[in-house]
C-alpha beads as a LAMMPS data file, in Angstrom:
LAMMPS data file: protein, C-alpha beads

84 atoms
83 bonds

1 atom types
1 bond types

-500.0 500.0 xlo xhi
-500.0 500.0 ylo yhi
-500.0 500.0 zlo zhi

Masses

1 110.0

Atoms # bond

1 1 1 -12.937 -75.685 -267.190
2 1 1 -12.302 -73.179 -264.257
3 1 1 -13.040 -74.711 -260.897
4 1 1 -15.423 -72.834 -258.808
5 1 1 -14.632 -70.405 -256.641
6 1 1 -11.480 -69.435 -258.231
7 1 1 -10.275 -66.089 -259.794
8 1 1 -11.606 -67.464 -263.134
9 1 1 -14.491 -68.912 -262.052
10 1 1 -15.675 -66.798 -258.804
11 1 1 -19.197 -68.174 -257.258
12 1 1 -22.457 -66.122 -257.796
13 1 1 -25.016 -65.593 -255.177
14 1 1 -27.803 -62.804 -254.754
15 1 1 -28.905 -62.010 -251.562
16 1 1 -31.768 -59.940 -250.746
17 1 1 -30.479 -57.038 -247.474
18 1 1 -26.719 -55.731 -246.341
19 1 1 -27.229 -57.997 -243.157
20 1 1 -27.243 -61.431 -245.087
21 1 1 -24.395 -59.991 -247.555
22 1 1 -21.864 -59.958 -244.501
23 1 1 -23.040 -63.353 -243.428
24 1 1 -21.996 -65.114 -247.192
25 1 1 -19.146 -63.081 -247.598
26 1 1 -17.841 -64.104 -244.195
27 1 1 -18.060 -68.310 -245.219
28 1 1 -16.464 -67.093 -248.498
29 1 1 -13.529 -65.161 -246.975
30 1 1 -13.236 -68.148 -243.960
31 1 1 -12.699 -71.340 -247.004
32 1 1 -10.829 -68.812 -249.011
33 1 1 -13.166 -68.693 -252.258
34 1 1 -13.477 -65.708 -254.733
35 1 1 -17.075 -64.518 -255.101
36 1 1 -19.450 -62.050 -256.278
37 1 1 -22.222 -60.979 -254.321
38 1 1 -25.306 -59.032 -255.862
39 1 1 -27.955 -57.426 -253.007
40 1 1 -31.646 -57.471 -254.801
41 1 1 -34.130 -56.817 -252.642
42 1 1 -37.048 -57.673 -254.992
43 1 1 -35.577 -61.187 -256.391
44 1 1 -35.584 -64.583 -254.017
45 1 1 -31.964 -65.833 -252.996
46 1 1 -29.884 -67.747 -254.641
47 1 1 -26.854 -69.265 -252.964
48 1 1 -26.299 -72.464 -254.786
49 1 1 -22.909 -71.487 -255.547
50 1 1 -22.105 -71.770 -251.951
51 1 1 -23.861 -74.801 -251.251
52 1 1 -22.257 -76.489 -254.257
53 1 1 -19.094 -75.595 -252.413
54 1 1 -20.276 -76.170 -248.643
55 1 1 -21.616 -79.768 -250.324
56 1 1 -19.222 -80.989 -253.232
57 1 1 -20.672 -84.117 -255.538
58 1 1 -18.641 -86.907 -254.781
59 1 1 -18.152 -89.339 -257.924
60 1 1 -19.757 -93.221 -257.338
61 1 1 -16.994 -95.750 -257.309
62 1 1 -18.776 -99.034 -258.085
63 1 1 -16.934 -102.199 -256.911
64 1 1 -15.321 -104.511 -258.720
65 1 1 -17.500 -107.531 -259.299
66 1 1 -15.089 -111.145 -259.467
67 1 1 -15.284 -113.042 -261.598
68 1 1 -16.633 -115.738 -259.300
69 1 1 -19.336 -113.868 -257.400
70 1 1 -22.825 -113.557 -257.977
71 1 1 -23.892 -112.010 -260.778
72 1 1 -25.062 -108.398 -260.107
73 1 1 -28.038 -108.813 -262.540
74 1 1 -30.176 -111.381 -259.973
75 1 1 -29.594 -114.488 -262.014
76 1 1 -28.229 -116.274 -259.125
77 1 1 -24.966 -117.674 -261.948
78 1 1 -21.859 -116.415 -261.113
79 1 1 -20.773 -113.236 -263.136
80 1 1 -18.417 -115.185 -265.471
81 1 1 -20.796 -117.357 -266.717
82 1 1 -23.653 -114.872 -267.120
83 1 1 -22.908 -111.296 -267.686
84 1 1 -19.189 -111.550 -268.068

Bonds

1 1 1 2
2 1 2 3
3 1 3 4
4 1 4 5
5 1 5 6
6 1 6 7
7 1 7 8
8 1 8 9
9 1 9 10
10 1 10 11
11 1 11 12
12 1 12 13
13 1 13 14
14 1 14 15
15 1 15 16
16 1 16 17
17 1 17 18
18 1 18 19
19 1 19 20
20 1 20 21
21 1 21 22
22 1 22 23
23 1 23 24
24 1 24 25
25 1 25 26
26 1 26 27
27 1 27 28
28 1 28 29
29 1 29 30
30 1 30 31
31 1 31 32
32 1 32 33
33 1 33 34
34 1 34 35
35 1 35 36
36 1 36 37
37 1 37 38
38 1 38 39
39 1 39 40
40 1 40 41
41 1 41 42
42 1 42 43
43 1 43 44
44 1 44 45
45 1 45 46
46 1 46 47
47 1 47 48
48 1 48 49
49 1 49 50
50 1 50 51
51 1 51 52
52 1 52 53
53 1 53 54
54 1 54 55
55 1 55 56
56 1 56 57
57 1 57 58
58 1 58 59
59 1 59 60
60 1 60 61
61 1 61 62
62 1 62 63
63 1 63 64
64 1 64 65
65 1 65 66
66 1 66 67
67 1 67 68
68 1 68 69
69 1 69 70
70 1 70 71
71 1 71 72
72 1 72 73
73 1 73 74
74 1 74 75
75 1 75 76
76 1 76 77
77 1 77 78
78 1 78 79
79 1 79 80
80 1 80 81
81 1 81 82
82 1 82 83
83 1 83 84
């Protein structure tokens, strides 16, 4: 799959006037990210494209549990003899 804001994958946000148009494409053109803006006056906004961008997920690392450490489940035995 095509990451976002590429040529094959360009973001898509809807605006509703000219004014707020020029403000999206500028943060586009600044990071470098292929778009398509649509202006529709009667329809809310939608930039969640861009925020997705402005605010990527970043994936949970969970820590390694020891073998000798508490057990992450609350039984108070260490994780080898309990869930391990």
């Amino acid at each position: 799959m095509a990451k976002l804001g590429t040529e094959k994958k360009p973001a898509i946000v809807r605006v509703q006037n000219e004014r707020r148009a020029q403000e999206i494409s500028s943060i586009f053109d600044k990071n470098g990210w292929k778009f398509i803006v649509g202006i529709e006056p009667d329809k809310p906004e939608d930039i969640s494209d861009l925020e997705k961008l402005l605010n990527p997920v970043k994936p949970i690392q969970s820590a390694k549990i020891g073998r000798n450490a508490p057990c992450p489940c609350g039984s108070g035995k260490k994780y080898k003899k309990c869930c391990g």
